[in-house]
C-alpha positions in Angstrom: 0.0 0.0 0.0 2.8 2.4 1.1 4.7 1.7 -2.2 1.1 2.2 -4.5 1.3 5.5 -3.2 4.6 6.6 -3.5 4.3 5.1 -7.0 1.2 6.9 -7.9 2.7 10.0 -6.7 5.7 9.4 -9.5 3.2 8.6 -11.9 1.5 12.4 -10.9 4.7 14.2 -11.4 5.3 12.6 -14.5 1.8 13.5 -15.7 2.5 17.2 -14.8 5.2 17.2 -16.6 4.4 15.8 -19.8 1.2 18.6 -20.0 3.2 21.6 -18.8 6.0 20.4 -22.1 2.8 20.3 -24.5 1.4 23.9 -23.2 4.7 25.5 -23.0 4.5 29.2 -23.7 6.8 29.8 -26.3 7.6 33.6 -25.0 8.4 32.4 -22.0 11.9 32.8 -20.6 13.1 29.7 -19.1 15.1 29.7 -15.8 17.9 27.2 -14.6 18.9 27.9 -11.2 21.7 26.6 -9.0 22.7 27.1 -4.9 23.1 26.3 -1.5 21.0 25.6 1.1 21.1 24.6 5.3 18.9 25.0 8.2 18.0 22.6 11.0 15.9 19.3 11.1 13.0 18.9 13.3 12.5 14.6 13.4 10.2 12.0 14.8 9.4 8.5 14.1 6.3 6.8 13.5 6.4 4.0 15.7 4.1 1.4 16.5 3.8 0.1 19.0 4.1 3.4 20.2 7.5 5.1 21.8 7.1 8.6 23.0 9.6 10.9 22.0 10.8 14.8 23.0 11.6 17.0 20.3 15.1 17.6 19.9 16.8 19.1 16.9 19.2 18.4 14.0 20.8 19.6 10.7 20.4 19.6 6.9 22.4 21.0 4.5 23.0 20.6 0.6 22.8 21.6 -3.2 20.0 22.3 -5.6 19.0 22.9 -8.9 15.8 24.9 -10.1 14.5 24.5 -14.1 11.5 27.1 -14.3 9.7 25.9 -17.3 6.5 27.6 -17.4 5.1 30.4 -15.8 4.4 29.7 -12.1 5.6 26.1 -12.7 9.4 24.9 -12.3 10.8 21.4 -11.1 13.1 21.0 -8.4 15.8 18.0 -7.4 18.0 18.2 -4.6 21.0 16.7 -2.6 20.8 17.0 1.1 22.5 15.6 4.1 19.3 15.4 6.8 19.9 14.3 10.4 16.7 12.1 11.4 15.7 10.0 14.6 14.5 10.0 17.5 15.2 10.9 21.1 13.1 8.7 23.9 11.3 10.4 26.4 11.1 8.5 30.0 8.7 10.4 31.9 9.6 9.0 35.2 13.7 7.7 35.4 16.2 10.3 34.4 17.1 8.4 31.6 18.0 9.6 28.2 18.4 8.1 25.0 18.6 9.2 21.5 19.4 7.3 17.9 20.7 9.7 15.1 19.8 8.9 11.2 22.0 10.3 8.9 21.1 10.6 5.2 21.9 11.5 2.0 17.9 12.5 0.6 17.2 13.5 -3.1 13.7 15.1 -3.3 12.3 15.5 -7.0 9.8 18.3 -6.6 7.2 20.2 -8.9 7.9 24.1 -8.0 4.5 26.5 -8.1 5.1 29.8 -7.2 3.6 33.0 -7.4 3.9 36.9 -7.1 6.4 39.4 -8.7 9.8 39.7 -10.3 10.6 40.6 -6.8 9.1 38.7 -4.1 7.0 35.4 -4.4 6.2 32.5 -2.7 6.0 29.0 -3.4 4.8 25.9 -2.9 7.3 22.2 -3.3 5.8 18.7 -3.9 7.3 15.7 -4.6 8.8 12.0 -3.6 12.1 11.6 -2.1 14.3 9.3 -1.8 17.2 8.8 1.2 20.0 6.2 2.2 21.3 5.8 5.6 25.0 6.5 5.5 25.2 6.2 9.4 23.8 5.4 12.7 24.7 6.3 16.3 23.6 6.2 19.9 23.8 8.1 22.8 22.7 7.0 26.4 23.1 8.1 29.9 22.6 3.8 30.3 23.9 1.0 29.6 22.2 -0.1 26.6 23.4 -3.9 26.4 23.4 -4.1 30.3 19.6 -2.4 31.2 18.3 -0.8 34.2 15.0 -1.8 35.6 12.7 1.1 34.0 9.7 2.6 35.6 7.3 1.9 32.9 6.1 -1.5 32.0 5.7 -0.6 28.4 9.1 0.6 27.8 10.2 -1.7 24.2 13.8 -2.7 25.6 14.4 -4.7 22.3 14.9 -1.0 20.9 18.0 -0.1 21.9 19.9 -2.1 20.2 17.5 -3.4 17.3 20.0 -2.9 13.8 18.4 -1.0 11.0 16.9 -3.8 8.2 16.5 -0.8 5.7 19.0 1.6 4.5 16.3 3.2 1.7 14.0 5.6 2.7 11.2 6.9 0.4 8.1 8.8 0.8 6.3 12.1 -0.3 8.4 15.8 0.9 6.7 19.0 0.8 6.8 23.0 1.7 6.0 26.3 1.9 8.5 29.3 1.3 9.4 32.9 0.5 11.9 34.1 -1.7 13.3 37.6 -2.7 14.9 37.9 -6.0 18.1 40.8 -6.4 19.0 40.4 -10.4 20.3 37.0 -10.8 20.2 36.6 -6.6 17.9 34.9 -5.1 17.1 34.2 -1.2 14.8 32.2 0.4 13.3 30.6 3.4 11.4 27.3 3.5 9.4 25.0 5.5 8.9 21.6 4.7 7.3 18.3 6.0 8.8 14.4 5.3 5.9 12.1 5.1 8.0 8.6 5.3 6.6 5.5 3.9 9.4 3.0 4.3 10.0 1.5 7.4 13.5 1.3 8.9 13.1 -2.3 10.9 11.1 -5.0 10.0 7.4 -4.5 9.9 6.4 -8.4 10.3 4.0 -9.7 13.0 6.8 -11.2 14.7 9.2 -7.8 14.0 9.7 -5.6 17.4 8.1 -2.5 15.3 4.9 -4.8 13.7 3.1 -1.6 12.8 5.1 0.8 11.8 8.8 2.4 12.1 8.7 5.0 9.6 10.7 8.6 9.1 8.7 11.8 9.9 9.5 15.3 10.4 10.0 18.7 9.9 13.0 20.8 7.9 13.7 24.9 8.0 15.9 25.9 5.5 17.5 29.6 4.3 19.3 29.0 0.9 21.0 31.0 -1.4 20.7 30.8 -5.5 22.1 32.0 -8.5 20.7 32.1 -12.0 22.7 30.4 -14.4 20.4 31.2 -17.4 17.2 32.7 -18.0 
């Protein structure tokens, strides 16, 4: 089911594509972009059964490329390390604990924007792809030798469960601002990772039956430069 979605949401993107290249407007000035961008990652995990989490905070940065094709229509693809995760919260031992994802993502996004020469806004959607490159844990416990813990539902099999899947995929979008100075153009941009992989094993007898899937959010500044237009 997870993968006839992300599928179908290819097949969309594809579809946009192929009617924006029959309806081009030939008077159109086309636009290739390139830049930088970084910010700060904001992740979660989707686990069931369930393991509370606090929020904590990580990193992104990377490269991207802009083609603007048609007016208020462009496509987007990126290359961005993303920290993702989780940090456990224990709401009654002063424990902590808290497993760092680290991934290379490519998103593949449509672009619609809108406004002036001079300040517009815009909205990215698309699928996205990520590989793990590597894993690390930090505990305040010993994670092979465990403490008795004060609630019953705690899932001690987590702590040192190994990641089954290195691929992440699943649907990436965001709102943003930019300002545009000649051939400069700044931006700012908030966007939300809908993962549909799962990072263990999802079988009945699997730890994480139900789900152990990426999620959260991304705040980026980034910096372009036309290359074309």
């Amino acid at each position: 089911m997870k993968r006839s979605f992300f599928t179908a949401i290819c097949l969309l993107l594809i579809s946009c594509l192929s009617m924006t290249a029959q309806v081009r407007d030939a008077n159109f000035k086309r636009e290739m972009l390139l830049g930088v961008k970084a910010g700060i990652s904001i992740p979660n995990m989707a686990f069931s059964p369930v393991i509370q989490q606090n929020t904590w905070l990580g990193y992104t940065a990377g490269i991207a490329m802009r083609y603007t094709e048609e007016k208020i229509f462009g496509l987007i693809i990126e290359a961005n390390f993303t920290q993702r995760g989780w940090d456990e919260f224990f709401e009654y031992d002063p424990y902590q604990y808290r497993r760092v994802l680290n991934y290379v993502e490519i998103p593949f996004m449509t672009h619609i924007y809108f406004g002036s020469d001079k300040f517009r806004g815009f909205v990215n959607l698309g699928p996205q792809l990520g590989i793990m490159i590597s894993d690390t844990k930090s505990a305040n416990f010993d994670t092979q030798n465990l403490p008795s813990f004060s609630n019953p539902n705690t899932i001690k099999e987590s702590y040192e469960l190994p990641i089954k899947n290195n691929i992440d995929y699943g649907i990436t979008g965001g709102l943003g601002a930019e300002l545009r100075m000649n051939k400069h153009i700044f931006m700012i941009e908030g966007r939300y990772y809908f993962g549909l992989g799962d990072i263990f094993g999802n079988r009945k007898s699997d730890v994480f039956y139900g789900s152990s899937a990426n999620r959260g959010f991304l705040v980026t500044l980034a910096y372009m430069f036309s290359v074309w237009k």
